[in-house]
N, C-alpha and C positions, 0 to 999 in steps of 0.2 A: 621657509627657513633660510637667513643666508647662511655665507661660507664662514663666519664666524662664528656663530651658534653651533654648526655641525665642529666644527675643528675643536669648540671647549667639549662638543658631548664624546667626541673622538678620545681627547685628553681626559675624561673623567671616565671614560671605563677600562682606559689603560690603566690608570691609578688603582680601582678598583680590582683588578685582573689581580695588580703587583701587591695589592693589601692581602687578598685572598693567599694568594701565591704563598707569603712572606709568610703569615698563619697557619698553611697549609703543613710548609717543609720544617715551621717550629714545632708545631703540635706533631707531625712523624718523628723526627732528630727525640723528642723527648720523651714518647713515648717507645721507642726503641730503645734508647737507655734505658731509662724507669724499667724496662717489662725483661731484656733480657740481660743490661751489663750489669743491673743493679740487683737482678732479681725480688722486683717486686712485685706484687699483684695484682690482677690484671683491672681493678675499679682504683686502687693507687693511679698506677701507669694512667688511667684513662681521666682520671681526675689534673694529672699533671700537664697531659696532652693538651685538654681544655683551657687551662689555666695560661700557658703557657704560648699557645695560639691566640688568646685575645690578648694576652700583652703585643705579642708580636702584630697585631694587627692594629693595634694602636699606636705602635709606634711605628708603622708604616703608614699611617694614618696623619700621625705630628709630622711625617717626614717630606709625604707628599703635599703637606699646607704649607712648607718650607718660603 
């Protein structure tokens, strides 16, 4: 493998880390509203969390194709 192969697999699990990441902290942020500012139920909340973590992950997704 050279140093160019290794530097894009380096670059491609950073991206990967920041998609998760980005997913992660939208699906918590929404499911913390949903479940306690909003009070709503906890398969609501957790339907919203899901929802809401694969947008976010798509669009860290379009952002890191930039």
């Amino acid at each position: 493998m050279t140093r160019d192969e290794a530097d894009r697999r380096v670059g491609a699990m950073k991206n990967r880390r920041y998609m998760a990441l980005h997913a992660v902290v939208a699906a918590g942020f929404i499911f913390l509203l949903q479940r306690y500012a909003l009070s709503a139920s906890l398969e609501s909340s957790l339907l919203w969390a899901l929802t809401f973590g694969g947008c976010a992950a798509g669009l860290a997704y379009a952002q890191s194709n930039r």
